[in-house]
Structures are given as structure tokens and as C-alpha cells.
PDB file of N, CA, C and O in Angstrom:
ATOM      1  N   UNK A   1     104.983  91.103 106.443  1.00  0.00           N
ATOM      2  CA  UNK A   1     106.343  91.614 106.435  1.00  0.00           C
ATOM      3  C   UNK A   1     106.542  92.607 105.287  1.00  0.00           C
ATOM      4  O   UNK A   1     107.253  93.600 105.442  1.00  0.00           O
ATOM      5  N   UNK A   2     105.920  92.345 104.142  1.00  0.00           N
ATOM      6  CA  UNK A   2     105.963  92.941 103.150  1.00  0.00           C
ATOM      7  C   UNK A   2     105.516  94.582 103.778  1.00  0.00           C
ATOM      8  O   UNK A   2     106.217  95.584 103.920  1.00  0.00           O
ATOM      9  N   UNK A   3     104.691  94.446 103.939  1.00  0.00           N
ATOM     10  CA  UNK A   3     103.849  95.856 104.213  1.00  0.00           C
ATOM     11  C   UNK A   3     104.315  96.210 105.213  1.00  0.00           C
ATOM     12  O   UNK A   3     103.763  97.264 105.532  1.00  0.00           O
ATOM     13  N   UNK A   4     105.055  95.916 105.928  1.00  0.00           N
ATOM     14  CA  UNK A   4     105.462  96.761 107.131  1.00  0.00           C
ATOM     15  C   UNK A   4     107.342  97.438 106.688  1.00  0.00           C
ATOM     16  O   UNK A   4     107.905  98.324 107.331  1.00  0.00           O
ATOM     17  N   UNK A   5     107.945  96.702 105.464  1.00  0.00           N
ATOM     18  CA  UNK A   5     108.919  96.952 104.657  1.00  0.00           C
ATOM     19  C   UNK A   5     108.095  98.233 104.076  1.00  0.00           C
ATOM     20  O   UNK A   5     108.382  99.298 104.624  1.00  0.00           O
ATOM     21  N   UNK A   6     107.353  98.270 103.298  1.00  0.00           N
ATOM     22  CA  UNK A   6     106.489  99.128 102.600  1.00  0.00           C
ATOM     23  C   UNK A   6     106.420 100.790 103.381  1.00  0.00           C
ATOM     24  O   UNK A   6     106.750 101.976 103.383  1.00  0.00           O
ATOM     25  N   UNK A   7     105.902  99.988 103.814  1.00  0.00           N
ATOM     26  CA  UNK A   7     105.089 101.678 105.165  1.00  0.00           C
ATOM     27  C   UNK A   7     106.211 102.179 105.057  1.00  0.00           C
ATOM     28  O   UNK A   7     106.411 103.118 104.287  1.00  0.00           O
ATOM     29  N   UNK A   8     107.737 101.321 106.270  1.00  0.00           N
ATOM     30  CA  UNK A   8     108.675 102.450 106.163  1.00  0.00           C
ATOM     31  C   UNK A   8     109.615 102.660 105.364  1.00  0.00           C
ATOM     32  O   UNK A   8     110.686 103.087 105.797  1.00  0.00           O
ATOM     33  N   UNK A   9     109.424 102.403 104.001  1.00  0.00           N
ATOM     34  CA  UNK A   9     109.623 103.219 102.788  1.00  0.00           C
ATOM     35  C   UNK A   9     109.035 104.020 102.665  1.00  0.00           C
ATOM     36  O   UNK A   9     109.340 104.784 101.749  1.00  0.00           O
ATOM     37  N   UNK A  10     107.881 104.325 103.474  1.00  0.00           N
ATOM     38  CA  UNK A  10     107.133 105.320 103.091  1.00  0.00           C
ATOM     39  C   UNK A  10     107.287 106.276 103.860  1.00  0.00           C
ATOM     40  O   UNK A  10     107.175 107.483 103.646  1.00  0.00           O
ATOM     41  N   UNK A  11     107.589 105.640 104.911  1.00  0.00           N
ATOM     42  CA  UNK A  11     107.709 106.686 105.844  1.00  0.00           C
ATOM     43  C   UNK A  11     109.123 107.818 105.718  1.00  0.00           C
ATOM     44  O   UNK A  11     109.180 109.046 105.659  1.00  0.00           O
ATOM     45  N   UNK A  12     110.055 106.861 105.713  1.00  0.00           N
ATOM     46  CA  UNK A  12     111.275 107.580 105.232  1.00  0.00           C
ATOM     47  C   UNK A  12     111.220 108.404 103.971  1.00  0.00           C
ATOM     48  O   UNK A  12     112.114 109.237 103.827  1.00  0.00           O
ATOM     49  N   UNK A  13     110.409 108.304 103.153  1.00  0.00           N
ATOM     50  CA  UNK A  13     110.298 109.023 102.322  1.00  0.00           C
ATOM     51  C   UNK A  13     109.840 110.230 102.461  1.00  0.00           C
ATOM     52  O   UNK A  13     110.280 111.250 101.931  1.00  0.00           O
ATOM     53  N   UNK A  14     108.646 110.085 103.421  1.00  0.00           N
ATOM     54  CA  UNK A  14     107.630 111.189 104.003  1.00  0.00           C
ATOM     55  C   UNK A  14     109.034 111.917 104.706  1.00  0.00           C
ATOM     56  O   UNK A  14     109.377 112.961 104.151  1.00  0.00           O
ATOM     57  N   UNK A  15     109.700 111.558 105.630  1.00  0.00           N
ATOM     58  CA  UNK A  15     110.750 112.277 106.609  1.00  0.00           C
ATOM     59  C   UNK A  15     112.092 112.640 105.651  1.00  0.00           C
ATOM     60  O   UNK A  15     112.908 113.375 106.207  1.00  0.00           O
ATOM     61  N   UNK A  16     112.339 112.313 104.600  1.00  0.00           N
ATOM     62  CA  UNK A  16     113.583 112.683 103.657  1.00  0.00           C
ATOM     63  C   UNK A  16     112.780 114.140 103.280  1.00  0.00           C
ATOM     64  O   UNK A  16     113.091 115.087 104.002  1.00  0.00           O
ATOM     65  N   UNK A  17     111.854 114.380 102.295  1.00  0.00           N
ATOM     66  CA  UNK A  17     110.607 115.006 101.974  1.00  0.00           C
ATOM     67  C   UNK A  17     110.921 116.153 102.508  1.00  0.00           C
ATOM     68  O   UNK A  17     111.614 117.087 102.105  1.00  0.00           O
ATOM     69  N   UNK A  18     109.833 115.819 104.256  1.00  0.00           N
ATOM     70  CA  UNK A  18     109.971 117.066 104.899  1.00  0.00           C
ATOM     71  C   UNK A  18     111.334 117.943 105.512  1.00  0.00           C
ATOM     72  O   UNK A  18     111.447 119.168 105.482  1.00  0.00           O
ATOM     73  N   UNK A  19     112.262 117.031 106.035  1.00  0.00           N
ATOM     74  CA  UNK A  19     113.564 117.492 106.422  1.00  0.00           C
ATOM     75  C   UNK A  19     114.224 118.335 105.231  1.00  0.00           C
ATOM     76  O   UNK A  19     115.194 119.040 105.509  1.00  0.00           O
ATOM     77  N   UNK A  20     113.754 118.297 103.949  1.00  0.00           N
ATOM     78  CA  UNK A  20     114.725 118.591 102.784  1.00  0.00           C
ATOM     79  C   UNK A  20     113.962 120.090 102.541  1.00  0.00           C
ATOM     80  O   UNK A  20     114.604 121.140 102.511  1.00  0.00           O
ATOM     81  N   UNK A  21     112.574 120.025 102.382  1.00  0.00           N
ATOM     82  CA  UNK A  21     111.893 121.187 102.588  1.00  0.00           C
ATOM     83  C   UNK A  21     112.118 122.348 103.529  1.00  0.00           C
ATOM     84  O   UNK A  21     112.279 123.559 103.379  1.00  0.00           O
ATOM     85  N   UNK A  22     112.086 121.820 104.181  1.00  0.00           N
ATOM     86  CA  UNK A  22     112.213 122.416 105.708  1.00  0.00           C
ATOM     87  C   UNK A  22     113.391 123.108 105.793  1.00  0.00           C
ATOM     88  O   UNK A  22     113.487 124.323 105.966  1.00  0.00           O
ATOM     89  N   UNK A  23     114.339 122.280 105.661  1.00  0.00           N
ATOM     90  CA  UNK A  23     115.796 122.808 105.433  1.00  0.00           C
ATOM     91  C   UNK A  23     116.160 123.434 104.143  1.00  0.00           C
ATOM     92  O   UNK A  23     117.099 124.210 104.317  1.00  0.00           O
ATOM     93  N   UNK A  24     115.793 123.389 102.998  1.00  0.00           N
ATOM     94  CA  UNK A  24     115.972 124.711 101.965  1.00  0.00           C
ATOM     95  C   UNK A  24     114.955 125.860 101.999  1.00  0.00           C
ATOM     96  O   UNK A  24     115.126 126.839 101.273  1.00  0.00           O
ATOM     97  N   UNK A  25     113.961 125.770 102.778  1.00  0.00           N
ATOM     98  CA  UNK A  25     113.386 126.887 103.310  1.00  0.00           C
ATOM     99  C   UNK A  25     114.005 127.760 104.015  1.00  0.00           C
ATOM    100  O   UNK A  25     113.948 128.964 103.764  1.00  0.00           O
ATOM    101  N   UNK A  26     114.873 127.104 105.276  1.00  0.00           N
ATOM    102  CA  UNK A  26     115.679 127.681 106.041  1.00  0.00           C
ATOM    103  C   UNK A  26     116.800 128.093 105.576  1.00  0.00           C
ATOM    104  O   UNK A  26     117.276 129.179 105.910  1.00  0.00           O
ATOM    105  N   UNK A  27     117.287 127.399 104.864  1.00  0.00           N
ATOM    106  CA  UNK A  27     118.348 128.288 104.037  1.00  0.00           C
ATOM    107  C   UNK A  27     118.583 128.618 102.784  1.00  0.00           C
ATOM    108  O   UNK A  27     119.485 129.386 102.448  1.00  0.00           O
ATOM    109  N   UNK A  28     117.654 127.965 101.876  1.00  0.00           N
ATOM    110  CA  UNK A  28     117.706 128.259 100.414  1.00  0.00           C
ATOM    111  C   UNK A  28     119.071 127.389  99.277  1.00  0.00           C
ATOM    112  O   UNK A  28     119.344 127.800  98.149  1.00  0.00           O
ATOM    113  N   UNK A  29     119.657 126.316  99.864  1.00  0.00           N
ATOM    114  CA  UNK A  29     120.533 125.589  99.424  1.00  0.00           C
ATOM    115  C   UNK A  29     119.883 124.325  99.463  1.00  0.00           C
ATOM    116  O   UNK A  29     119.345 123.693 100.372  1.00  0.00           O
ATOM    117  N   UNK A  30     120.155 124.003  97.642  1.00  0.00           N
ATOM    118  CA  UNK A  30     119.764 122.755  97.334  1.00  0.00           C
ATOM    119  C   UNK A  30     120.813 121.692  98.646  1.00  0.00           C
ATOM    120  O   UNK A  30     120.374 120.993  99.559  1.00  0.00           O
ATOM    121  N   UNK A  31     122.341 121.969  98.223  1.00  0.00           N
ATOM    122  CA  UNK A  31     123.592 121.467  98.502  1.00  0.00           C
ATOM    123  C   UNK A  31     123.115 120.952 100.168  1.00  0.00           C
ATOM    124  O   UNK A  31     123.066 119.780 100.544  1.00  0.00           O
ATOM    125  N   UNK A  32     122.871 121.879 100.800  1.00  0.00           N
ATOM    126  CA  UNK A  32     123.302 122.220 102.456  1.00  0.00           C
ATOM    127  C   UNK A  32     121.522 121.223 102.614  1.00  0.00           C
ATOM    128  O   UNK A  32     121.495 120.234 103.346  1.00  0.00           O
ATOM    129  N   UNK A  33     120.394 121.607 101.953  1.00  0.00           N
ATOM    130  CA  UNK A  33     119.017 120.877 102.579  1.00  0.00           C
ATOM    131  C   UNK A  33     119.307 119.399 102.400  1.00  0.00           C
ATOM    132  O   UNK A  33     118.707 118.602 103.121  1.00  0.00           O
ATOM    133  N   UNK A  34     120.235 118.941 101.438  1.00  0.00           N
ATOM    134  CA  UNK A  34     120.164 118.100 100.974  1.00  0.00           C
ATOM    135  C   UNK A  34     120.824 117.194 102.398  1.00  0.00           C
ATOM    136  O   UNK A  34     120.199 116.566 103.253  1.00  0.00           O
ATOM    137  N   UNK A  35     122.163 117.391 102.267  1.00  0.00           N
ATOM    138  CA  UNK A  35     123.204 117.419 103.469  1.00  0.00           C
ATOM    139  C   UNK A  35     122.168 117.411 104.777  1.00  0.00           C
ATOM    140  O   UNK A  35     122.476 116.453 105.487  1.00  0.00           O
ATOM    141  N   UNK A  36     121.165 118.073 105.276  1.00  0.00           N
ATOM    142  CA  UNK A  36     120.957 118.459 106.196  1.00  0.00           C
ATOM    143  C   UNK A  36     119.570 117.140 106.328  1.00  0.00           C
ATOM    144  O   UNK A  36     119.437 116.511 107.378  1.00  0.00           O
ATOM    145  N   UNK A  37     118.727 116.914 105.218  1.00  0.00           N
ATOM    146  CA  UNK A  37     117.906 115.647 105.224  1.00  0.00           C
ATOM    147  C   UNK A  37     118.468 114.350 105.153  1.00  0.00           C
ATOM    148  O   UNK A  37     117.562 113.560 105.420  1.00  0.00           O
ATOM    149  N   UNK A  38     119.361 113.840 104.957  1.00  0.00           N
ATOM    150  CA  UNK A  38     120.340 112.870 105.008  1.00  0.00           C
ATOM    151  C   UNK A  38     121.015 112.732 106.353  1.00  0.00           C
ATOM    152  O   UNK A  38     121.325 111.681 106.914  1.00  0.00           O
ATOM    153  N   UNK A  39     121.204 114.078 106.813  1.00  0.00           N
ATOM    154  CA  UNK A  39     121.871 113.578 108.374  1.00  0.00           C
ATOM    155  C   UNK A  39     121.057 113.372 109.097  1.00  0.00           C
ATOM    156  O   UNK A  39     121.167 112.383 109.822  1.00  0.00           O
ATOM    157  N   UNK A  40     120.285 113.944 109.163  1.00  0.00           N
ATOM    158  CA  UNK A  40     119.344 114.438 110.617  1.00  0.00           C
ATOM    159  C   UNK A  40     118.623 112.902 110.917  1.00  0.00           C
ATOM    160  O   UNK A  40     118.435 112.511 112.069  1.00  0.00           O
ATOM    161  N   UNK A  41     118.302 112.207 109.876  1.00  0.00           N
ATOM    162  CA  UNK A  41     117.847 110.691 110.244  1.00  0.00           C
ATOM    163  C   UNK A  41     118.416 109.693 110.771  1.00  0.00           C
ATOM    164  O   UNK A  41     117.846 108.731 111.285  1.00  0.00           O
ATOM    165  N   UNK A  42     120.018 109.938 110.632  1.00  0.00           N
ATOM    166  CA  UNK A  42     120.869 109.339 111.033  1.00  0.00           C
ATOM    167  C   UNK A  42     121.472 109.400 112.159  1.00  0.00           C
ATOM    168  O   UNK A  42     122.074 108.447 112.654  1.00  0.00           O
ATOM    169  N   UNK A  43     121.348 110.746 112.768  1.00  0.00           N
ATOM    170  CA  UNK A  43     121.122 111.631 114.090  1.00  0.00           C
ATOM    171  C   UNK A  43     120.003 110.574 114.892  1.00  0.00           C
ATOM    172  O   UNK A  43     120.155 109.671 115.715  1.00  0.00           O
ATOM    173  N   UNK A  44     118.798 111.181 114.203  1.00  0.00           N
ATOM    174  CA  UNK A  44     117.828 110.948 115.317  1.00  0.00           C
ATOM    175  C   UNK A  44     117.813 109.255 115.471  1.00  0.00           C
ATOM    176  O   UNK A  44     117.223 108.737 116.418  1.00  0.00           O
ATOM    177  N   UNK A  45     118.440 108.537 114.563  1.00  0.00           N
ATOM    178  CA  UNK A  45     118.282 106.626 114.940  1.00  0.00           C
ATOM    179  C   UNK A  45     119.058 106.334 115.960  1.00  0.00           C
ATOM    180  O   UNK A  45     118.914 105.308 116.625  1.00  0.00           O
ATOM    181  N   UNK A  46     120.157 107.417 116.222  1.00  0.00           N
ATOM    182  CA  UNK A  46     121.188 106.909 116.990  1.00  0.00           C
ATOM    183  C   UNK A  46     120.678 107.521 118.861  1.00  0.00           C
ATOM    184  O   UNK A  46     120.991 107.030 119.946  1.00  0.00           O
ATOM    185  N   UNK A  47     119.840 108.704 118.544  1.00  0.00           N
ATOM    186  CA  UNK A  47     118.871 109.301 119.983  1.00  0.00           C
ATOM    187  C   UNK A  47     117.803 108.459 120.081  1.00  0.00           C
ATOM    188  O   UNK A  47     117.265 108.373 121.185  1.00  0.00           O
ATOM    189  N   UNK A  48     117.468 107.957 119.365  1.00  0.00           N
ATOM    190  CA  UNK A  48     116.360 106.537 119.262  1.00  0.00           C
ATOM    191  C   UNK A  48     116.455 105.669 120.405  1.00  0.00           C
ATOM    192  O   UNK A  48     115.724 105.413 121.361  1.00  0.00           O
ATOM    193  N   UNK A  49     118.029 105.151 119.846  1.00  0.00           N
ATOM    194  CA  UNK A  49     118.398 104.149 120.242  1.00  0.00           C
ATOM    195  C   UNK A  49     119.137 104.557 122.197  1.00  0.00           C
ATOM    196  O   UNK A  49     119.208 103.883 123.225  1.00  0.00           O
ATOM    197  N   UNK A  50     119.378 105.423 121.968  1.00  0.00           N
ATOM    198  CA  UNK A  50     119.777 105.633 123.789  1.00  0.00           C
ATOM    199  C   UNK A  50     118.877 105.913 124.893  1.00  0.00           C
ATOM    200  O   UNK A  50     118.848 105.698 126.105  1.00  0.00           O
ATOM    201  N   UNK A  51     117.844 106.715 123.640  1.00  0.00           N
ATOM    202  CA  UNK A  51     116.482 106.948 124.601  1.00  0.00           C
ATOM    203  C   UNK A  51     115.649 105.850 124.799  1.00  0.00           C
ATOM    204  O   UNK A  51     114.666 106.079 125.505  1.00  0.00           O
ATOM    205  N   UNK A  52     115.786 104.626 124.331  1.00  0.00           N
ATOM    206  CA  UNK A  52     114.879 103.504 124.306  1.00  0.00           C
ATOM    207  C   UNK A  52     115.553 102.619 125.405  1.00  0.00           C
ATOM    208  O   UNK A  52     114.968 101.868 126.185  1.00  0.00           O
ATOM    209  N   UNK A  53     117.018 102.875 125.308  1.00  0.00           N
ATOM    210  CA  UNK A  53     117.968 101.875 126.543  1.00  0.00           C
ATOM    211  C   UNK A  53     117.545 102.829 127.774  1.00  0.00           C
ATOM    212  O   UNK A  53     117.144 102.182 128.742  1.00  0.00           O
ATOM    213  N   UNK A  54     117.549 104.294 127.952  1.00  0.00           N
ATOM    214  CA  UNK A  54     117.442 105.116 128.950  1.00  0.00           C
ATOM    215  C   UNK A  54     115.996 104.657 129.339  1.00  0.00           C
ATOM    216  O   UNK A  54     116.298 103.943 130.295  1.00  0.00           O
ATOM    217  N   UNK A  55     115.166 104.608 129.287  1.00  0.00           N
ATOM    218  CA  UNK A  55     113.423 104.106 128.859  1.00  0.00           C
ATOM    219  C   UNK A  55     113.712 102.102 129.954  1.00  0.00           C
ATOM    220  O   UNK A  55     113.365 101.590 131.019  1.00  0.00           O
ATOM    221  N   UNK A  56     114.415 101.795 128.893  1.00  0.00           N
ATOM    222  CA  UNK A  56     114.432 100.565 129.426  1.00  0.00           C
ATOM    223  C   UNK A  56     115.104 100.150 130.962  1.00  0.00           C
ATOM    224  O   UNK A  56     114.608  99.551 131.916  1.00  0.00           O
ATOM    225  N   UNK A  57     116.470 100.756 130.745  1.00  0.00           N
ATOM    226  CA  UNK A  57     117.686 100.714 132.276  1.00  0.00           C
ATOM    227  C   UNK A  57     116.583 101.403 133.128  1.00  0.00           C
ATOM    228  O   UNK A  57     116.492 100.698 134.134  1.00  0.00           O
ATOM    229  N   UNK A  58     115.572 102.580 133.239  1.00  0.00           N
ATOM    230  CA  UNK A  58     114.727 103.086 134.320  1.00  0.00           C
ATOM    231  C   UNK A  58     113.667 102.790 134.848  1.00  0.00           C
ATOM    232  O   UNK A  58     113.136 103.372 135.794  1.00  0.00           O
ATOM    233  N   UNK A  59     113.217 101.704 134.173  1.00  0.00           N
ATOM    234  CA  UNK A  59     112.248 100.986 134.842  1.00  0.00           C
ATOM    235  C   UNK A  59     110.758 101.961 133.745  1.00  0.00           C
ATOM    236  O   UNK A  59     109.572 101.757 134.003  1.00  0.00           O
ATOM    237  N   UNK A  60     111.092 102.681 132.907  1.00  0.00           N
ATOM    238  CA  UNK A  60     109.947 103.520 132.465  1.00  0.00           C
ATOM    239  C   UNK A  60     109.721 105.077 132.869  1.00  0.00           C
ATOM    240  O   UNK A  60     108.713 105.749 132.647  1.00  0.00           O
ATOM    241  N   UNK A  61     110.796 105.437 133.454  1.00  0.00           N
ATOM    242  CA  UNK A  61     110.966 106.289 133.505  1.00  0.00           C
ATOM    243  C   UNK A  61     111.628 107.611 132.675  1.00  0.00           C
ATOM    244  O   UNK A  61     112.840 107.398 132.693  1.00  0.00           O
ATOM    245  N   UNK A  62     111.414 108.674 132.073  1.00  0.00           N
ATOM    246  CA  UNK A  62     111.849 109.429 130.780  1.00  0.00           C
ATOM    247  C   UNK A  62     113.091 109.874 131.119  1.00  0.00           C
ATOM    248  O   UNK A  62     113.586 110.069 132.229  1.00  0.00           O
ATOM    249  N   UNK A  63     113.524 110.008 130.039  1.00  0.00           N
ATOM    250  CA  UNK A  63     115.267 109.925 130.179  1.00  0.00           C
ATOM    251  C   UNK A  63     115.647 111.523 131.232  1.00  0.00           C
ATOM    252  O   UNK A  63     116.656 111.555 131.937  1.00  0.00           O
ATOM    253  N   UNK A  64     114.637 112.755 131.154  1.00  0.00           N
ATOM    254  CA  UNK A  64     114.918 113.929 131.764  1.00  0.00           C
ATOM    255  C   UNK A  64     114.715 113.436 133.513  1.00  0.00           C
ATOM    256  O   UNK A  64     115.294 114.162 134.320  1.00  0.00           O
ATOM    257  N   UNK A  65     113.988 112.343 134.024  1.00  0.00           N
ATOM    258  CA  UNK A  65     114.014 111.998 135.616  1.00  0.00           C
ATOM    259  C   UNK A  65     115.116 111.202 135.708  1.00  0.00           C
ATOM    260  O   UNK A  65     115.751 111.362 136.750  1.00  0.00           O
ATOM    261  N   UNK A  66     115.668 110.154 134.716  1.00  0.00           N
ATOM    262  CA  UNK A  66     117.116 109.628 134.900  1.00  0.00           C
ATOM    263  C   UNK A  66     118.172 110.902 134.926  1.00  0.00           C
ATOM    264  O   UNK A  66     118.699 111.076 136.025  1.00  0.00           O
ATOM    265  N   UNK A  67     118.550 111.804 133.889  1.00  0.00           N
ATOM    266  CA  UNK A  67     119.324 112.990 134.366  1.00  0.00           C
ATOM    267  C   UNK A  67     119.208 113.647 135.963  1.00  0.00           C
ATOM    268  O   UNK A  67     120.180 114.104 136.564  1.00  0.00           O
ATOM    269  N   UNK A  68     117.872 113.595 136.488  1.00  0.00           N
ATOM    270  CA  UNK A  68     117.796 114.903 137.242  1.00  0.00           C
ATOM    271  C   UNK A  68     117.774 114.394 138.482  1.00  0.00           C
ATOM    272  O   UNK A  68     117.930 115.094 139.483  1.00  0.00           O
ATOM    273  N   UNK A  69     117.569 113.077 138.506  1.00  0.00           N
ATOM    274  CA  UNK A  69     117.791 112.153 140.109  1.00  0.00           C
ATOM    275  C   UNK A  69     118.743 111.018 139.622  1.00  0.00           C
ATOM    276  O   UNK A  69     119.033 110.563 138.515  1.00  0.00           O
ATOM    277  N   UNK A  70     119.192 110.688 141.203  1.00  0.00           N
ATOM    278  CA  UNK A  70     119.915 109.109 141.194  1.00  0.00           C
ATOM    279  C   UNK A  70     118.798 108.257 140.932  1.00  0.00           C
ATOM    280  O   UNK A  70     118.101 107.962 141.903  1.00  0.00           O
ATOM    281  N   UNK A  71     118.452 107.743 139.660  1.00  0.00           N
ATOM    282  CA  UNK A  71     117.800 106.771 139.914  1.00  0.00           C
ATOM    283  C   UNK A  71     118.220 105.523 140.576  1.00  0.00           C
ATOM    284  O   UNK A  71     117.214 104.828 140.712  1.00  0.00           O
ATOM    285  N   UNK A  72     119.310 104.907 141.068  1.00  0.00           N
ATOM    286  CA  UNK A  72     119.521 104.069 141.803  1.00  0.00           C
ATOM    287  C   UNK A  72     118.651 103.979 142.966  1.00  0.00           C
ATOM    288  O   UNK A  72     118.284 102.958 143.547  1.00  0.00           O
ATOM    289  N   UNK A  73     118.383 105.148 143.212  1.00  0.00           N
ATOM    290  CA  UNK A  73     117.387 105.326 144.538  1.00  0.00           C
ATOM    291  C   UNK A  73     115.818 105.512 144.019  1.00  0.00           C
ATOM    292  O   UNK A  73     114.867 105.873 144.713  1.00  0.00           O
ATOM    293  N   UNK A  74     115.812 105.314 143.213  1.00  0.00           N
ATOM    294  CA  UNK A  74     114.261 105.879 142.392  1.00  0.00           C
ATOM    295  C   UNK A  74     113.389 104.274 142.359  1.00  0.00           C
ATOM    296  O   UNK A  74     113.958 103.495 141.595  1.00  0.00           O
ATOM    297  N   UNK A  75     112.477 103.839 142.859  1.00  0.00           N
ATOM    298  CA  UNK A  75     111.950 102.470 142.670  1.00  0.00           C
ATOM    299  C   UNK A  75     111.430 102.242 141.081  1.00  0.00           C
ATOM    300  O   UNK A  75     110.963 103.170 140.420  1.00  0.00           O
ATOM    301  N   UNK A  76     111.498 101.627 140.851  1.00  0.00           N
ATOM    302  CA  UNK A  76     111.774 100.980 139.364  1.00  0.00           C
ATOM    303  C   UNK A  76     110.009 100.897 139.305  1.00  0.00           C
ATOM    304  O   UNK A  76     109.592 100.402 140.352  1.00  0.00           O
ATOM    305  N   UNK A  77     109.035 101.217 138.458  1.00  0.00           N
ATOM    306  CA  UNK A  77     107.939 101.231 137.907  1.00  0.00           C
ATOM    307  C   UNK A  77     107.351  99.526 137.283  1.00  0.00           C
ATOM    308  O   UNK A  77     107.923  98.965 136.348  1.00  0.00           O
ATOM    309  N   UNK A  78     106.576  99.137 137.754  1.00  0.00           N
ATOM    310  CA  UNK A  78     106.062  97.861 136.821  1.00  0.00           C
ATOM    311  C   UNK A  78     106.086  98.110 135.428  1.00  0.00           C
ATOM    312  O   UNK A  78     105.461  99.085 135.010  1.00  0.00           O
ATOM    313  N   UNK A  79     106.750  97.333 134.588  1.00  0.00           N
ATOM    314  CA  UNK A  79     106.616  96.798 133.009  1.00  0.00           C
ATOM    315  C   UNK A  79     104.835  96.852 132.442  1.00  0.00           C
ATOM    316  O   UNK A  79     103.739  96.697 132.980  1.00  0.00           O
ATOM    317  N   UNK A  80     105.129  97.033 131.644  1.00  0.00           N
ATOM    318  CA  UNK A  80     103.572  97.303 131.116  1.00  0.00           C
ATOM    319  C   UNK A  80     102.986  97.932 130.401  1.00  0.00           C
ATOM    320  O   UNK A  80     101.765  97.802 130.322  1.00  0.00           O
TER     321      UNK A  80
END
């Protein structure tokens, strides 16, 4: 448990890091990269989390074939 606490400290660190880079590259503001590595994680936990229910409600199917058909009519894929 420890080490898996660990990693994603590490990991988040690795993704604070690059988002902050990335984003004062792009714009050259401590203020705004800063702002901009702080959200964007908080963003993507919350697309995480719909794409994993979209994933799950489809039987395994990616969330762009749930948009583009009824899946009601789509046969549901074996678990696995």
C-alpha cells in the first residue's frame, strides 16, 4: 500500500512538472502555467471518471461507438 501511495506521488508530481512546463512554454506566465497545471488534473479525473462509466454502461465498448450508435441496439461484448 505504501508503494503504490508512493508511485502516485510520483506520478502526480511527474504530471504537475510537465503540465506547468508545457504551459509556461506556451505562454510564458509563471501565474497562468501555474493555474493551468493545477486545473487540467482536475479536469482530466473528472473525464476519467465518465469515460470509465461510458467503458463500463457499454459492455466495452469506447465512449466514440456509444456517441455514434444506439447502443441499446449494439450487443454488449463479454467482460474480460
Amino acid at each position: 500500500m505504501t508503494r503504490d501511495l508512493t508511485k502516485t506521488a510520483s506520478f502526480l508530481s511527474l504530471h504537475l512538472m510537465v503540465g506547468f512546463g508545457v504551459a509556461y512554454a506556451f505562454t510564458g506566465s509563471l501565474a497562468l502555467a501555474g493555474g493551468i497545471a493545477l486545473v487540467e488534473p482536475l479536469v482530466n479525473a473528472v473525464v476519467f471518471f465518465f469515460h470509465e462509466r461510458a467503458w463500463k454502461e457499454g459492455g466495452g465498448l469506447p465512449l466514440a461507438a456509444l456517441l455514434a450508435h444506439d447502443h441499446t441496439a449494439t450487443p454488449r461484448l463479454a467482460a474480460g
